[in-house]
C-alpha angles and dihedrals in degrees: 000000000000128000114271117242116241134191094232086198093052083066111032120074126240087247093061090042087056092054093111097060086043089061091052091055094050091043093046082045085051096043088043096045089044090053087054098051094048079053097063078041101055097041081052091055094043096051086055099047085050097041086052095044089053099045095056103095088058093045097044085057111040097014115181089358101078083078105053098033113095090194121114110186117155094172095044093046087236109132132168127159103209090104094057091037094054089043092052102049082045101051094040089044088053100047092049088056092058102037100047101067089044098047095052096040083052084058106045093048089050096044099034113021115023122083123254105263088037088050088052101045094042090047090053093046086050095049089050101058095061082064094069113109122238092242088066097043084047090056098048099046081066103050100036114015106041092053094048087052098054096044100029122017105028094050081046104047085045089045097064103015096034086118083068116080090216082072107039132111125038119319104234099186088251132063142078097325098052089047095051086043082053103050092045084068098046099057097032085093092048095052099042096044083055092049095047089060091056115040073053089057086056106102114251084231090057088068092036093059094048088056102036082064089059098266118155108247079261092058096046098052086046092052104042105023120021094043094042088055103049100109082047103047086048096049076055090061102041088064088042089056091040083064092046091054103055101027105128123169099046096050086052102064099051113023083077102242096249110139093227137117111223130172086212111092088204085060116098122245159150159282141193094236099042090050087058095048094045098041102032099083101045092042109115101148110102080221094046097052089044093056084053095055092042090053083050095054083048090061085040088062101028088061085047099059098044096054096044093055088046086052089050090039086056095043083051097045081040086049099047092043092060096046085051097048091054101038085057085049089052098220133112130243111265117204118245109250122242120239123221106224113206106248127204107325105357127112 
């Protein structure tokens, strides 16, 4: 019996019939969003090449040794950045030890405990604070917080902790322990408007089920929501530390600006961004200004490799979150099977 004839156009919609020119406009959206992601590559790229051709005066001259000289000497053409270096992972370490607990805690009270219009009031306030500019936390860092550190906190903190030498010495007002204090501040909003957003992505069911099984309202937060949002709540406070890094005006005004390394919080210090924005503008040596814009491509790194171990550290939570999950279920990871797409003429 012979093959029917059919109107291949009487069966198959327009849309299909249009399938070629649909395949030029995916292929025009591909060529245009990869464009635009060589372009944040290339400006990448282009920052670090300018950054290094800029910093070899400096590197010719010290070499390796930028890094591991303590000595700031503008006058005397000595330069090393390990004094900045080592104020910069302190003050941002300290401040994520004493924002953490009191981010999360912010977002689980907003998403788990507070009522509604509380929830949605405090949220907004919250948001809003991460709005402030630096300038204004910076002020009043001065004014406020500088003062209550030398006649409150700091004889308090030597007081009872004086046997420890992160609280020894004379508390000045300014120094490490009132910019980490500062910066707290600052990226407490980032980090628990983040985790606000997650711990909301988490299913209803997901909490039900912990209590339906005869878990506390803790336990069930801890459960089904806290443990299924790690990776999330640490992608959070990678942005929040990646603020703290590079925050510049409001540290300035309260770590102190003394190029040391002391084990002491009261002490002053320094970071690599305040030492740009104090030092850029009166900069006129080519060696000097060289020394500024190597301290600027440590950052640079420093910032790098910081944000490339807390990506690893959240693949690896992500990772370990799905093993455990399958291994609960008690079933195996079946491979996705593969479709065979008809090609050319097959059917």
């Amino acid at each position: 019996m012979g093959a029917l004839p059919v109107d291949i156009k009487a069966i198959v919609p327009p849309a299909l019939r249009r399938q070629r020119d649909i395949h030029a406009g995916d292929r025009r959206f591909f060529h245009a969003t990869r464009a635009v992601a060589l372009l944040v590559t290339l400006v990448l790229l282009g920052l670090l090449v300018q950054l290094g051709n800029l910093s070899l005066p400096v590197l010719q001259t010290s070499g390796f040794g930028f890094l591991i000289n303590q000595n700031w000497d503008p006058v005397a053409g000595d330069f090393g950045a390990l004094s900045f270096i080592h104020g910069t992972l302190v003050s941002s370490l300290l401040a994520l030890l004493i924002s953490v607990p009191v981010s999360v805690g912010v977002a689980l009270f907003l998403t788990e405990l507070a009522p509604r219009r509380v929830s949605l009031v405090l949220g907004f306030l919250v948001e809003m604070l991460a709005a402030v500019p630096s300038v204004v936390y910076g002020l009043w860092g001065i004014f406020v917080l500088a003062p209550l550190v030398r006649t409150e906190i700091g004889p308090a903190l030597r007081e009872y902790l004086g046997f420890l030498p992160l609280f020894k010495g004379a508390p000045y007002g300014v120094g490490m322990l009132p910019a980490g204090i500062l910066l707290a501040i600052m990226i407490t909003p980032t980090i628990a408007s983040l985790c606000r957003e997650v711990f909301r992505a988490v299913p209803v069911a997901q909490r039900e089920a912990a209590l339906a099984l005869g878990g506390t309202r803790w336990e069930s937060i801890s459960i089904g929501v806290l443990r299924a949002t790690r990776s999330g709540v640490l992608g959070a406070v990678v942005l929040g530390l990646g603020r703290a890094l590079g925050e510049t005006m409001a540290v300035t005004m309260v770590i102190g600006n003394r190029a040391q390394i002391s084990a002491s919080l009261f002490a002053p210090a320094q970071t690599m961004a305040s030492v740009i924005a104090n030092e850029y503008a009166e900069a006129t040596e080519e060696l000097h200004l060289a020394a500024l814009a190597a301290t600027g491509l440590v950052l640079f790194f420093v910032s790098l490799l910081i944000n490339s171990g807390a990506r690893f550290l959240i693949w690896n939570v992500d990772r370990e979150a799905r093993g455990g999950r399958s291994k609960k279920a008690g079933t195996s990871q079946v491979p996705t099977p593969v479709l065979a797409v008809p090609q050319g003429g097959e059917s």
